[in-house]
C-alpha positions as CSV (number, residue, x, y, z in Angstrom):
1,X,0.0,0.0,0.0
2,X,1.4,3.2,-1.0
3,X,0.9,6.4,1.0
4,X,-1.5,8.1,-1.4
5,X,-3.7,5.0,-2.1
6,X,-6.9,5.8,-2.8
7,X,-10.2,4.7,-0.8
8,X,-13.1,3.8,-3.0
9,X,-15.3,6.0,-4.7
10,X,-17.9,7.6,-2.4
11,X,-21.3,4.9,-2.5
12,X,-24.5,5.8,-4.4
13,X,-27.0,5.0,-1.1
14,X,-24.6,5.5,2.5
15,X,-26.9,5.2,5.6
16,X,-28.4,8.6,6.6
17,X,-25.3,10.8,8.4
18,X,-23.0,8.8,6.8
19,X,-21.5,11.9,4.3
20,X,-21.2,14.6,7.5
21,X,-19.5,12.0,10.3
22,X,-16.0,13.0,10.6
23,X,-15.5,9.6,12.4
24,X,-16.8,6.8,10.1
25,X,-17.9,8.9,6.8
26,X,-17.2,11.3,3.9
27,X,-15.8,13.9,6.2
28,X,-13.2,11.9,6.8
29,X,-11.9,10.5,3.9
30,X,-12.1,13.7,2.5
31,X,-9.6,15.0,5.1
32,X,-7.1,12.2,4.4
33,X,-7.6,13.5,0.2
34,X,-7.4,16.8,1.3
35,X,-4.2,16.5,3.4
36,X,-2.6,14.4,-0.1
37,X,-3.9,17.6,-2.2
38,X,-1.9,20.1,0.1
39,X,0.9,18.4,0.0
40,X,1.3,17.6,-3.4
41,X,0.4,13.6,-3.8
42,X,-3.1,13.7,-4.7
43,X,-5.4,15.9,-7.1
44,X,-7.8,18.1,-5.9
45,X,-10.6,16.8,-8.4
46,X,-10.5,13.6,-5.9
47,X,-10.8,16.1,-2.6
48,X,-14.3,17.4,-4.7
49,X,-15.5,14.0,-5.8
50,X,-15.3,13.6,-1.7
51,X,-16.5,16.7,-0.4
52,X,-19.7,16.5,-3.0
53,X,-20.6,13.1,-0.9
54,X,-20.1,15.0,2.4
55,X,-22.6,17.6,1.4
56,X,-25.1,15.5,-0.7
57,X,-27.9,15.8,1.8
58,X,-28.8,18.3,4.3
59,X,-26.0,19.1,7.2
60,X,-27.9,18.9,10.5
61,X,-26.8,22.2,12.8
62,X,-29.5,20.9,15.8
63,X,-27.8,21.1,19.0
64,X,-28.5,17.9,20.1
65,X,-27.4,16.4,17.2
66,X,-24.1,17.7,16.0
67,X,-20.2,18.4,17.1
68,X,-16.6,17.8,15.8
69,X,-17.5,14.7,14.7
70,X,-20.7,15.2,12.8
71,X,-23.0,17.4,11.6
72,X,-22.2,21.4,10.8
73,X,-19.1,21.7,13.0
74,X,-17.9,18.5,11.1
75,X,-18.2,19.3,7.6
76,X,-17.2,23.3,8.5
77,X,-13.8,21.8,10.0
78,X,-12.7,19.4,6.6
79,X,-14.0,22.9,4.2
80,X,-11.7,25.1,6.6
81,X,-8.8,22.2,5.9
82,X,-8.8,22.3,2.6
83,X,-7.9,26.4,2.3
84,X,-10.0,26.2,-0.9
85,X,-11.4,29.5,-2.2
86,X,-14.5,27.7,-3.7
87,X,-15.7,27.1,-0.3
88,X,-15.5,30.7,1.5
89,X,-19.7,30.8,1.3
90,X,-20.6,27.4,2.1
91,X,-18.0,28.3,5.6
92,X,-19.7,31.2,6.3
93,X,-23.5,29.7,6.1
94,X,-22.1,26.9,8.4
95,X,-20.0,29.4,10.5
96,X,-23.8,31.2,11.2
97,X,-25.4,27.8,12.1
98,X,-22.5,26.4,14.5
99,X,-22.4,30.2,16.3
100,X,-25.8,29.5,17.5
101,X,-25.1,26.1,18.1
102,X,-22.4,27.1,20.8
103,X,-24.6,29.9,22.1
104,X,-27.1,27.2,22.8
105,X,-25.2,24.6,24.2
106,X,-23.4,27.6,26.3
107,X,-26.6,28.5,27.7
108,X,-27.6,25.0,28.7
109,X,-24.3,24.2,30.2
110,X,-24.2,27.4,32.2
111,X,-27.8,26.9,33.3
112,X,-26.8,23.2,34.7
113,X,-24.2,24.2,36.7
114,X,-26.1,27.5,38.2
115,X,-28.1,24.3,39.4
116,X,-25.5,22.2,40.9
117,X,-25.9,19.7,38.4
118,X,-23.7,17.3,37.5
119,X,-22.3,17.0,33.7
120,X,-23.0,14.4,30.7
121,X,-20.0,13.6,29.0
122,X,-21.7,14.9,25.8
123,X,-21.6,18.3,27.3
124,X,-17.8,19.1,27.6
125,X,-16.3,16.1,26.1
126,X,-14.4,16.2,22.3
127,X,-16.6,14.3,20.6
128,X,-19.7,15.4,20.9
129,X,-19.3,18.3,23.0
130,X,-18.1,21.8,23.4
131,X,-14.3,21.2,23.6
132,X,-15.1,19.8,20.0
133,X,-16.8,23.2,19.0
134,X,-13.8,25.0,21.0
135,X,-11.4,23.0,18.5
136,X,-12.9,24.2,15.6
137,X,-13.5,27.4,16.6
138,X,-9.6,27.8,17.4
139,X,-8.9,25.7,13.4
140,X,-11.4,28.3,11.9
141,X,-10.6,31.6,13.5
142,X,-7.9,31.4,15.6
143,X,-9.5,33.4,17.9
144,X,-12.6,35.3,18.9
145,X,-15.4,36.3,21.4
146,X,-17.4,32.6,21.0
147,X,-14.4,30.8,21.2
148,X,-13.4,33.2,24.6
149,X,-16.8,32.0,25.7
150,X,-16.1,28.3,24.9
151,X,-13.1,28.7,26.8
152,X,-14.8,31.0,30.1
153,X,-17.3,27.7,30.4
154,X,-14.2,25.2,30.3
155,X,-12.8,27.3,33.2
156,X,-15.7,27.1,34.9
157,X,-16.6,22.7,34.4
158,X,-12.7,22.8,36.5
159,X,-14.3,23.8,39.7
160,X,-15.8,21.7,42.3
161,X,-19.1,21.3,42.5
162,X,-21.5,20.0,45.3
163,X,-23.8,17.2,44.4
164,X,-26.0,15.2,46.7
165,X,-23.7,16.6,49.4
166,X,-20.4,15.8,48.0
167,X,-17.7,17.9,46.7
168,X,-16.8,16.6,43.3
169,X,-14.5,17.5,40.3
170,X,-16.8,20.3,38.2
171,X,-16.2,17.7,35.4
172,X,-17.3,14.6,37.0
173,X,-20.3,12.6,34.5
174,X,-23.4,11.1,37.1
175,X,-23.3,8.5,33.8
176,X,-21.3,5.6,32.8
177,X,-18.5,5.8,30.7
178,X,-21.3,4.9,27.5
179,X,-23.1,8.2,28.2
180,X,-26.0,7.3,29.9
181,X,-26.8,5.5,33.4
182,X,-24.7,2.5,34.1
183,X,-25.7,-0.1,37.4
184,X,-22.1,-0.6,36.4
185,X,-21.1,3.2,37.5
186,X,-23.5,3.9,41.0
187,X,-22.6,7.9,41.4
188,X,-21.3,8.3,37.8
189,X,-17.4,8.4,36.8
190,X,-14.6,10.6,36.5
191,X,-12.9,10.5,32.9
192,X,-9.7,11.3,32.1
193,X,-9.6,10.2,28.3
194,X,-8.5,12.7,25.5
195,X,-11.5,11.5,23.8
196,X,-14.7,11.9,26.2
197,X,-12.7,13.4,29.5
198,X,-11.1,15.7,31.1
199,X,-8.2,15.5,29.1
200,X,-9.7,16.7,26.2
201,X,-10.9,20.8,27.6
202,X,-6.9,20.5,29.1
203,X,-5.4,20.1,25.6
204,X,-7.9,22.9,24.3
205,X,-7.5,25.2,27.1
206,X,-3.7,24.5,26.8
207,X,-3.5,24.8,23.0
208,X,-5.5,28.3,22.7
209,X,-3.3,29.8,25.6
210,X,-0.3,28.8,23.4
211,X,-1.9,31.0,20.9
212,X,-2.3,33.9,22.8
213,X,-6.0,33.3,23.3
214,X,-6.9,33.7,27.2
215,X,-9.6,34.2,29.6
216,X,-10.0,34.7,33.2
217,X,-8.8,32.3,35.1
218,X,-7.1,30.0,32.3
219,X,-3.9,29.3,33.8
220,X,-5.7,28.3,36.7
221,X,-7.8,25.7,35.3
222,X,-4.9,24.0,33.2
223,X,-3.1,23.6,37.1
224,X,-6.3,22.7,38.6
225,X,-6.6,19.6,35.8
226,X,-3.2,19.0,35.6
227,X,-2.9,18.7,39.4
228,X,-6.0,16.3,39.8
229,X,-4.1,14.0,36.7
230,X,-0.9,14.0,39.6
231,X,-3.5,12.5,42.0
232,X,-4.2,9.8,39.5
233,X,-1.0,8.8,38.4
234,X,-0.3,5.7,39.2
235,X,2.6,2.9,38.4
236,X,6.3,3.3,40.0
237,X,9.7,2.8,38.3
238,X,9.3,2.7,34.7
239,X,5.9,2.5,34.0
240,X,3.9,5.4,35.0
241,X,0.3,4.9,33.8
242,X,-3.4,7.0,34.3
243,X,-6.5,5.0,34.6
244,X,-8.7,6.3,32.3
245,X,-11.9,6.5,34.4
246,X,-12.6,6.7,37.9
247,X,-15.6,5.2,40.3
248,X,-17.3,7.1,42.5
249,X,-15.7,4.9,45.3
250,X,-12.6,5.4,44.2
251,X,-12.8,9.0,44.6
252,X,-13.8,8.7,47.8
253,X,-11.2,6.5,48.9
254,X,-8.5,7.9,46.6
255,X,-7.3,4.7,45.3
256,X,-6.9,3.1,42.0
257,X,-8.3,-0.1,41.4
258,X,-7.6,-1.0,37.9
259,X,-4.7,-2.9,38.3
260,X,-2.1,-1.8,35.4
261,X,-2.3,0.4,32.0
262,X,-4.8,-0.3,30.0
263,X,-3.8,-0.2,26.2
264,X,-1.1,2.6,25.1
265,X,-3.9,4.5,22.7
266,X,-5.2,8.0,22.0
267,X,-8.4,7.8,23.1
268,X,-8.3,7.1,26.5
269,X,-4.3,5.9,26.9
270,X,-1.1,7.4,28.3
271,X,-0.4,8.2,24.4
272,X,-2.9,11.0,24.9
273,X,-2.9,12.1,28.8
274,X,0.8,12.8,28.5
275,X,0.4,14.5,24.8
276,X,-2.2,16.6,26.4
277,X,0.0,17.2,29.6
278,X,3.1,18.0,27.3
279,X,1.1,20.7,26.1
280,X,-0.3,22.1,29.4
281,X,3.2,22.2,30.7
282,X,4.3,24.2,27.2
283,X,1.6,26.6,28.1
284,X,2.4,27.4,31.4
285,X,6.3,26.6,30.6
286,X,6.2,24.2,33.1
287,X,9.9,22.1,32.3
288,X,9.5,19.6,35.1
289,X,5.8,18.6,34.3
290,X,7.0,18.6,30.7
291,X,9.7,16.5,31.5
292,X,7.4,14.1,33.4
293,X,5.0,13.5,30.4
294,X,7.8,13.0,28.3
295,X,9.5,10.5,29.9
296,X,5.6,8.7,30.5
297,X,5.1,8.5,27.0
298,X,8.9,7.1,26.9
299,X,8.5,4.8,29.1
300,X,4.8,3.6,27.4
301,X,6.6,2.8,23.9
302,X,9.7,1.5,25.0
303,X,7.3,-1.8,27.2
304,X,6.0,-4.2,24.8
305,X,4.1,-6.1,27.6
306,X,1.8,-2.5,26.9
307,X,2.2,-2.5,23.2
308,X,1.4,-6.0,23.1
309,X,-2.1,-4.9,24.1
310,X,-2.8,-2.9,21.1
311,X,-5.3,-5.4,19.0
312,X,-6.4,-3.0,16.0
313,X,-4.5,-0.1,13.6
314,X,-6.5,2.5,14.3
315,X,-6.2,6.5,15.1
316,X,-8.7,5.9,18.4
317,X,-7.6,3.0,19.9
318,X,-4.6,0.9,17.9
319,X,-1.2,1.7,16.3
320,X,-1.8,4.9,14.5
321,X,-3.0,6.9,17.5
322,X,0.0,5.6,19.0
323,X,2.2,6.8,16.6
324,X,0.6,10.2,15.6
325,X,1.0,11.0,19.7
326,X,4.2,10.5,19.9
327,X,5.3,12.1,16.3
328,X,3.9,14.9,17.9
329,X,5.1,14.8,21.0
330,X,8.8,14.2,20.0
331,X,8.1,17.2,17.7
332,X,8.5,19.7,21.3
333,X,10.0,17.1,23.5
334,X,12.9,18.6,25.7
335,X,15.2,15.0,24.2
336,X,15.6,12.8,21.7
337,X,14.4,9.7,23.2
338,X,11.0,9.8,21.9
339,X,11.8,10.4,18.2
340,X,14.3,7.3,18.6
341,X,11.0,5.2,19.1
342,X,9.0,6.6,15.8
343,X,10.7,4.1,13.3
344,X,10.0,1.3,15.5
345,X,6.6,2.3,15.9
346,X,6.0,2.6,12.6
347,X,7.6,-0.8,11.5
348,X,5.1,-2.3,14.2
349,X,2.3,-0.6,12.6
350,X,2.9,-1.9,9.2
351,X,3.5,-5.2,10.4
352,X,0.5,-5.8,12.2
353,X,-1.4,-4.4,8.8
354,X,0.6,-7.2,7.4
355,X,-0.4,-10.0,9.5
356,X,-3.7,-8.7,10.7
357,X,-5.1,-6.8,7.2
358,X,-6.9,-3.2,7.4
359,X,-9.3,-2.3,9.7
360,X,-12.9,-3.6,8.4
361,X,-13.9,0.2,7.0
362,X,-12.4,3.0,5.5
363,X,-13.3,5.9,8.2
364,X,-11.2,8.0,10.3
365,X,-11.1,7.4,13.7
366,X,-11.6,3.4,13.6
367,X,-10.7,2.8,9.8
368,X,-7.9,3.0,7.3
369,X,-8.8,6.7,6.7
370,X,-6.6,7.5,10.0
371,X,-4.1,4.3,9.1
372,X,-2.9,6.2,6.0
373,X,-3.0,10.1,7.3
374,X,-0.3,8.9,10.2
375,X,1.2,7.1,7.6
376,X,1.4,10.2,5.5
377,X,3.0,12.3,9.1
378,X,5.6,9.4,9.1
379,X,6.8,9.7,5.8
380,X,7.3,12.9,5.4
381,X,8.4,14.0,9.0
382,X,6.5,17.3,8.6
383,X,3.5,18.7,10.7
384,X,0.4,17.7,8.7
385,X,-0.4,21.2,5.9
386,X,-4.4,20.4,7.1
387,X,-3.2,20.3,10.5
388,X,-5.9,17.3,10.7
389,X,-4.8,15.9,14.2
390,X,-6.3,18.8,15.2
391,X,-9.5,17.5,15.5
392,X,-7.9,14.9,18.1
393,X,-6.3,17.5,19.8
394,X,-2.5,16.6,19.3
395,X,-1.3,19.3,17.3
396,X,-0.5,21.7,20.4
């Protein structure tokens, strides 16, 4: 397989939200087409073929219904990608919807929390949520009054809040990890994942005060999140791991149960708690916290009994997560050890594709849509001219 291999051509009949899912669909293989386009390995009549599919029925913009990874925000995120003239008014009708999106969804998280409520993941998390709208706002403008407002609220889920009498984390779900009720999860979870937790508004918070865009009490939040990780850290020697959620019980008696790392992925791994705390600790030029995620990360790809864990290729959860986190990472790291790692990792990746075959579809965050785009990262050792790992929050 070559770096620039093609994915087939869009089909006639997808299921309904198939062409505006950033995750499984059209939006994402036109990013991958869209990344070959800008850097030279691809045409740009393929990137249209692509972004006609994402747009061929209506884009939903209903709250409830759309974020990063689908809907408005979804399709408004690959357009902004692709730097393409051609698409300046479809950005700007989308750009109106998503605006009063994040006004609505502002509104309703503010109101929860005026009412000592606790949070659903689908509220905050990257996803679904309004770190995901926060990310594209900061891809798409660089800037701005919503996107201040974005980042006011994400101050503001990092204080504690009192729920049936306890103090808890402002962040902490009353669901299970799936988004909804668990008998699994009695008194909800606390989740630290890139993906769906807290690590996900750190990155963001982290990333926009990198790039000059603060609010009140920014710096603040980043030490209050990266100071609750600290509690959670948990391994000795050389393997320093997170748990990636949290039980009400073992809040309460501040211990870990899960007994070792789970696997080294984006998603919910150390791959993406220490990228994400690389980056807080750039923000607040933090060397010894910087230093500490580094040599996490280190230690994560250099133990195969934790690589052996990885069962899948994939950006969320296999190989190429794994490997776009630590491109990046090595990128600002403070040594060399991690970029000694990246042509291992890379050899493992393409051997398990070997042995194992692609993953079963061709979308983005499960499918060989991601598979190729780190491929792409590892080839030519540049940042990525979409800056796609932007929408998984690694591009700092």
């Amino acid at each position: 397989m070559t770096q620039t291999e093609h994915t087939p051509p869009p089909p006639r009949d997808p299921e309904p939200g198939w062409g505006q899912s950033l995750s499984t669909g059209a939006a994402g293989i036109t990013l991958l087409h869209i990344e070959y386009a800008r850097t030279g390995t691809d045409e740009w009549e393929t990137v249209q073929e692509w972004a006609a599919a994402m747009t061929r029925t209506p884009v939903t913009a209903h709250p409830d219904a759309c974020g990063l990874y689908r809907g408005a925000p979804a399709v408004a995120f690959i357009l902004h990608a692709a730097q393409q003239p051609a698409y300046a008014t479809a950005l700007s009708t989308l750009d109106s919807h998503i605006a009063t999106v994040t006004r609505h969804r502002l509104e309703a998280a503010h109101k929860r929390i005026d009412h000592g409520q606790l949070p659903p993941l689908r509220e905050f998390d990257l996803i679904t949520g309004l770190t995901g709208i926060g990310v594209y706002l900061l891809h798409r403008h660089g800037g701005g009054d919503l996107l201040r407002d974005v980042l006011s609220y994400l101050v503001r889920l990092t204080e504690p809040l009192k729920a049936n009498g306890e103090v808890l984390p402002g962040w902490w779900s009353s669901d299970g990890p799936e988004g909804r009720p668990s008998r699994r999860w009695p008194g909800g979870h606390g989740n630290l994942g890139l993906a769906h937790g807290i690590a996900g508004p750190l990155a963001l918070l982290s990333t926009a005060m990198r790039r000059g865009v603060t609010v009140t009490g920014q710096a603040d939040a980043i030490d209050r999140i990266c100071t609750w990780l600290d509690q959670w850290r948990s391994g000795t020697g050389s393997q320093v791991w997170w748990p990636g959620l949290i039980s009400l019980s073992e809040w309460r008696t501040r211990t870990v149960r899960q007994p070792g790392p789970q696997r080294p992925a984006w998603c919910y791994g150390t791959p993406g708690l220490a990228r994400a705390q690389q980056v807080a600790a750039l923000a607040l030029a933090d060397r010894r916290r910087q230093r500490h995620a580094e040599k996490a990360l280190a230690e994560c790809i250099a133990d195969d009994s934790q690589l052996s864990q990885l069962s899948d290729a994939s950006l969320c959860h296999g190989w190429a997560g794994l490997l776009q986190a630590t491109w990046r990472a090595a990128t600002e790291a403070d040594s060399d050890e991690l970029s000694t790692h990246l042509p291992h990792l890379h050899a493992r990746m393409e051997q398990y594709l070997h042995r194992h075959g692609p993953p079963a579809h061709d979308g983005l965050l499960e499918g060989m849509t991601g598979v190729r785009l780190a491929r792409h990262t590892m080839t030519t050792n540049t940042p990525p001219a979409s800056r796609w790992d932007a929408c998984l929050l690694l591009d700092g």
